[in-house]
N, C-alpha and C positions, 0 to 999 in steps of 0.2 A: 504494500500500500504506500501512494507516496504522503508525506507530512499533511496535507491538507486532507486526502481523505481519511486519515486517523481520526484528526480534528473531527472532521463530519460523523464520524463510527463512536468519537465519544461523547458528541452532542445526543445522539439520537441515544443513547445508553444513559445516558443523565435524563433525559425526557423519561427513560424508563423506570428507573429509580422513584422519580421522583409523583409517578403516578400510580405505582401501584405498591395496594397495601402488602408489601412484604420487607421482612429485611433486605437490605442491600445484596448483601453475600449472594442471595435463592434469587434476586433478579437478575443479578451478574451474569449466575451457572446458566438463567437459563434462555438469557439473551444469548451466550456463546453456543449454546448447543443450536440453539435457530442460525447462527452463522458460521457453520462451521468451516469455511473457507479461509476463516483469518488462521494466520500462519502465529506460529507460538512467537514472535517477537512482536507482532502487530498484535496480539492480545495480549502481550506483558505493557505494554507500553499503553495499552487501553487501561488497562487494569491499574496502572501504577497513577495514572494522571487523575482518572476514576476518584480514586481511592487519597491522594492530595487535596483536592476539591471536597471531598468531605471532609478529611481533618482539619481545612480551616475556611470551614462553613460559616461560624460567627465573625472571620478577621472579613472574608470575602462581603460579605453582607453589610456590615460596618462601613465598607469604603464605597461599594453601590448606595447607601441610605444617603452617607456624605453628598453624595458628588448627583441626588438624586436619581436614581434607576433603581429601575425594578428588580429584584432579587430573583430573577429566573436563569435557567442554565446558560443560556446564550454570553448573559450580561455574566454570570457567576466563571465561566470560562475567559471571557475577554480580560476580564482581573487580571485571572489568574496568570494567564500571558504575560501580561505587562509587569506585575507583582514581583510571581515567583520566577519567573522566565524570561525578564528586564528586557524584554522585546521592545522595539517603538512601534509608532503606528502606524509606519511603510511596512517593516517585516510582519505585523499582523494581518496590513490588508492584503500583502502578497501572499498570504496562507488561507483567508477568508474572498475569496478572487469570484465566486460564486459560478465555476467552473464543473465538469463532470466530476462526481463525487465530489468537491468541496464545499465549504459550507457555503451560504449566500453570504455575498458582497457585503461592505459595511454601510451601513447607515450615517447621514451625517452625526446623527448622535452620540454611536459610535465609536469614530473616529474621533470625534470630542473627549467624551470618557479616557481613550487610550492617551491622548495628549494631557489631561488634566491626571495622569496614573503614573507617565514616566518619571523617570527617576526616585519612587515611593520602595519602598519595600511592604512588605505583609505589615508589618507590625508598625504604630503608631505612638509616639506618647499619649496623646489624648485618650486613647483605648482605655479600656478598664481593665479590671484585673481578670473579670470572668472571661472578657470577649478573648485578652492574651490566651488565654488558659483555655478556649473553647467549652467553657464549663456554664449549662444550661440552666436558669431560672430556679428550677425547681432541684436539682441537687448540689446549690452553691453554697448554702449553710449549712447542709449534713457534713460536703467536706471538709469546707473550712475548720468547724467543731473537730472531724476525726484530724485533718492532719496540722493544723493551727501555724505553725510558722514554716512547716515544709509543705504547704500548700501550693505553690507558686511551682517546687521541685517535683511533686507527683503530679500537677497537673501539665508539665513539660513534658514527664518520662510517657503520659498516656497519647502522647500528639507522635509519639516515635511510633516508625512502621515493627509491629512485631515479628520476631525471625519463626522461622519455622521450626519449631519441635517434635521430635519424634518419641515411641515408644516401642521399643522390642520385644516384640510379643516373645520370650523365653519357652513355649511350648514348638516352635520351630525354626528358633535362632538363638544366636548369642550378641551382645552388643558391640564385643570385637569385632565379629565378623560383616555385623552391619553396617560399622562403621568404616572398614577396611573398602567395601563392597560401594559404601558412597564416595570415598574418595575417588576411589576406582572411576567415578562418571565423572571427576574434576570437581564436587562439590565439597567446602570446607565446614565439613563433619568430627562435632566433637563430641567426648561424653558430657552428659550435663553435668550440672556442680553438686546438684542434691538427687532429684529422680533416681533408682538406681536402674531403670530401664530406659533412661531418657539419652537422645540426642539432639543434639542442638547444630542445624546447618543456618548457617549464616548468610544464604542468599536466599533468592524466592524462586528457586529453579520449576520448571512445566514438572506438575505431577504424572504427568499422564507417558515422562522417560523414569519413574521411578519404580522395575516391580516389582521392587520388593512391597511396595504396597497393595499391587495384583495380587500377593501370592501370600497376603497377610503375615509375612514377615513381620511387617510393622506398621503400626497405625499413626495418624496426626494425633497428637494430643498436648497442650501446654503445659508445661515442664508444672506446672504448680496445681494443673487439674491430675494430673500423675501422682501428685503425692499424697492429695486427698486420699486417693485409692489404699495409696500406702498405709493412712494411718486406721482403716478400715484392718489392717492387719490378719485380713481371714486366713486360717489354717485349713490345711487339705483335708477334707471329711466334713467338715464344718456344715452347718447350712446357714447362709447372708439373705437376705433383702436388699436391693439396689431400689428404695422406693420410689425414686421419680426417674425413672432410666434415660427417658428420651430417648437418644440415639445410639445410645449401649457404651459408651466410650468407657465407664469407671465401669461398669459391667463386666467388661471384656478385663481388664485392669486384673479388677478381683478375682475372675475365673481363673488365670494365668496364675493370680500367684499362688489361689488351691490347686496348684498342677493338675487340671482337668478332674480331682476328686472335691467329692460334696457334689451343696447344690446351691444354686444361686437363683432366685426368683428377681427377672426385671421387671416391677411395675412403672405403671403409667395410664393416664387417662388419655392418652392420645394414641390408639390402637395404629394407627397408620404408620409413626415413629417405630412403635413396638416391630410392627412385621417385616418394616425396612430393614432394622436391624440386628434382623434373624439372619440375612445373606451376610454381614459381618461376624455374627459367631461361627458359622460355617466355612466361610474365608479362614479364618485364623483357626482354623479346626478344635473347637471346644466343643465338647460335648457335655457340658455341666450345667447348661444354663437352659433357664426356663421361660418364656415370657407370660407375664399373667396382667389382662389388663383390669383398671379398673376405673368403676365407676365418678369419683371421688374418695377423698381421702379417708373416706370413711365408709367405703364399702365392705360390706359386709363379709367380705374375704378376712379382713382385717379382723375382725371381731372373732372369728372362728379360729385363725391363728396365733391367738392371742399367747405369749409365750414360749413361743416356739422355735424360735432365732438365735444363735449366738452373735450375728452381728445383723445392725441396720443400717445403712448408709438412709442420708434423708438430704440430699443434692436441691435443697427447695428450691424453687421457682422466685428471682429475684429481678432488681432492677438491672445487674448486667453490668453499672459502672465499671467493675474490673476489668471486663472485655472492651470498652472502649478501644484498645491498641487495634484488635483487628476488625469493631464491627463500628466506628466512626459514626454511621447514622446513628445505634442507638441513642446519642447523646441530643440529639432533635426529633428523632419521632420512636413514637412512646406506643409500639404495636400491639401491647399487652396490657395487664393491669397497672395502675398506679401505685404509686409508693401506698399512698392509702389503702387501698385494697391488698398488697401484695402483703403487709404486716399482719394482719388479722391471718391471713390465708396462711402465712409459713406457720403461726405459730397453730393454728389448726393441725395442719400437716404434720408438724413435729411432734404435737401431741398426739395425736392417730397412731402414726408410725411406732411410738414409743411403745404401745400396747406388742409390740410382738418380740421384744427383746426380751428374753428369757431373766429368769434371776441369775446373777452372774457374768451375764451376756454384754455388747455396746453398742451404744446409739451413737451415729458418727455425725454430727447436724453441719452441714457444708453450704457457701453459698460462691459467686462468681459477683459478690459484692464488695465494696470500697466501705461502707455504711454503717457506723457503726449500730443504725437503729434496726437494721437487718440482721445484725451478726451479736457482737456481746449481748445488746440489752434481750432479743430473742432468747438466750442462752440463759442469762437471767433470770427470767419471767418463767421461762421454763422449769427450772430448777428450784425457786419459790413454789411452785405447785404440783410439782411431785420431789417431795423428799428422796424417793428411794434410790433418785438416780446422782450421782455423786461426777464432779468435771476426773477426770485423768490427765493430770498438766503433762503440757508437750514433751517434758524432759522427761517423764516417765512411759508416752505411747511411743516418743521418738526421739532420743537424746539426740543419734545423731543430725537434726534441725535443729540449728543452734542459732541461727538468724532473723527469727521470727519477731514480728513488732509488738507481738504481744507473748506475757512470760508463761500462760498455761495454754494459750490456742494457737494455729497455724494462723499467721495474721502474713499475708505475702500483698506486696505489690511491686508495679513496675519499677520505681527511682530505685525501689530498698533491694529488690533481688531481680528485677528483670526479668518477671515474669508475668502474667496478666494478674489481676486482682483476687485472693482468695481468700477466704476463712471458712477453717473449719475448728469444733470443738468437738472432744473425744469424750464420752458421759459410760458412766457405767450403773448399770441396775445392782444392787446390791442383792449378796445369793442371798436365797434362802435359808433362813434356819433351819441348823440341824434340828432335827427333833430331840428331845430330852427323850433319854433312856428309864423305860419305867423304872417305878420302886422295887425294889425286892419286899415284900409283904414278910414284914419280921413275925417270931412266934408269938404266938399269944402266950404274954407273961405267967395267966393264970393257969 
């Protein structure tokens, strides 16, 4: 493709985005599958500029309000041009020429804008501290509160493009050999610093030259969504609960580290996620694992099982902050519940969930949030209304995480360990009592 019609193939890809209700990522896959003509350098480079354009959605918008114009993809690209890419507004119009595949010609207004842009960069004094920071209305004072004077430094490390993490699925590889195996394609593949199945490649190579992921070798997953799994800690014969599974990723995680023994139930209220990935447990050859969907968090599965689990993973359903690095939209459109809704709903969940962990057993309560009103205070409130269940601090589920932000939970984020946003807490139900050993019935004195 030549440079103009890129331009034209990421106009019309932002149009896409931007009208229909889904995440970014699911419009992305599946505007490329309807073109499958683009050659993997003309969709890296779609992808990469894509993907720019929404991390700095509030700087772009800021200088369109300025300069009057309308905050729409066309006007959001010409920006960005001139901005990040300190083009003038000869080499923009020579790229907008309104030509076979280019975009249409520029408008005097246009051309106004790009003259009243040059010489500017992204960022402005006048700006504020959210717009710097990309950081939307409605979760400016949650972080502020969690991270108080490294706020400005977490809100940089989440505008970083995130590297690609991998995970060794250990039932049909070793992480030597995977890593040996991606150098081998010229990618700079290393082991992670914590995950102890994790790989960490540091470019954004086409998945579709990698088979080891054909051949479930090895799965995508973020070095800090990996260790969740970890602290789940299930032993082979065991039987876990994965309760909110989604797309099986900690699922898969768990099975692997019970070396295909035990059993593993994925639930989920979204049956369609569920059966997707069932061809992922099969890929990666486990046979441990079950899918069971349900109704709500309180279906009646739950109630029948009550007690039955040595471990539960509860991966609840959050705002997402933490993923910011690879999903940029979440941070302006809001496809699910609200923070208000999403509070009540975890801790529903977590209470549900908790009913099948055995005496003795653990609840692993996990989120993919920044928040602390999603993560500690949940953890809290929880633990307030059921006594029975007691935290397990980090140094005693996993000495070796010694870098956590917080001193008894996985508390990860991008500035502190460079990984997407995580927390998890480790709860254990306390066993049962022994039972007292009858009395011996002494003689009768008389």
């Amino acid at each position: 493709m030549t440079p103009s019609a890129r331009l034209q193939a990421t106009l019309e890809l932002m149009h896409e985005v931007d009208s229909v209700v889904r995440p970014a990522d699911a419009v992305i896959s599946a505007w490329f599958r309807a073109n499958r003509h683009l050659s993997d350098k003309d969709r890296g480079f779609i992808v990469e500029l894509i993907y720019g354009l929404l991390r700095h959605h509030a700087r772009l918008g800021w200088w369109l309000e300025k300069h009057g114009r309308p905050d729409v993809p066309r006007n959001r690209l010409l920006a960005w041009l001139a901005l990040d890419g300190g083009k003038t507004r000869d080499q923009v119009q020579a790229l907008f020429s309104g030509g076979r595949f280019a975009p249409a010609a520029l408008t005097d207004a246009e051309r106004a804008l790009l003259v009243k842009l040059q010489g500017c960069t992204l960022d402005h004094p006048a700006m504020s501290e959210e717009v710097r920071g990309e950081c939307p209305d409605w979760a400016l004072e949650p972080l502020r509160r969690r991270f108080r004077e490294a706020f400005p430094r977490e809100m940089a490390a989440l505008l970083t493009p995130a590297p690609l993490d991998l995970r060794v699925n250990p039932i049909k590889a070793t992480r030597d050999d995977m890593v040996r195996a991606l150098r081998d394609l010229g990618l700079p593949a290393e082991p992670s610093r914590m995950a102890p199945y994790g790989i960490r490649v540091n470019e954004r190579p086409s998945l579709s030259g990698l088979h080891m992921l054909k051949s479930g070798e090895v799965e995508i997953q973020d070095e800090g969504s990996q260790l969740v799994a970890v602290l789940v800690d299930a032993k082979p014969g065991e039987r876990v609960v994965d309760f909110c599974a989604g797309a099986g990723g900690k699922t898969l995680a768990i099975a692997a580290q019970m070396q295909n023994k035990g059993h593993v139930i994925a639930c989920d209220v979204m049956e369609g996620r569920l059966k997707r990935s069932t061809e992922r447990f099969r890929r990666a050859g486990l046979h441990n694992i079950q899918t069971r969907h349900i109704a709500s968090e309180t279906d009646r599965w739950v109630k029948r099982h009550k007690g039955s689990y040595d471990r539960v993973l509860v991966d609840a359903p959050c705002s997402g902050t933490g993923t910011w690095r690879r999903n940029p939209d979440a941070r302006w459109r809001v496809l699910g519940p609200g923070l208000d809704n999403l509070l009540p709903l975890q801790a529903s969940i977590l209470a549900s969930a908790a009913r099948l962990v055995k005496p003795g057993g653990r609840l692993v309560y996990a989120t993919c949030s920044l928040l602390s009103e999603e993560n500690e205070d949940q953890v809290a409130a929880f633990l307030a209304a059921h006594p029975a269940f007691r935290v397990v601090p980090l140094r005693e589920a996993a000495p070796h995480l010694t870098n956590s932000a917080h001193p008894d939970y996985l508390a990860l984020t991008p500035a502190r360990n460079d990984t997407d946003g995580f927390f998890a807490a480790v709860l254990q139900r306390e066993a049962a009592p022994v039972p007292a050993a009858p009395e011996s019935e002494s003689a009768d004195p008389e």
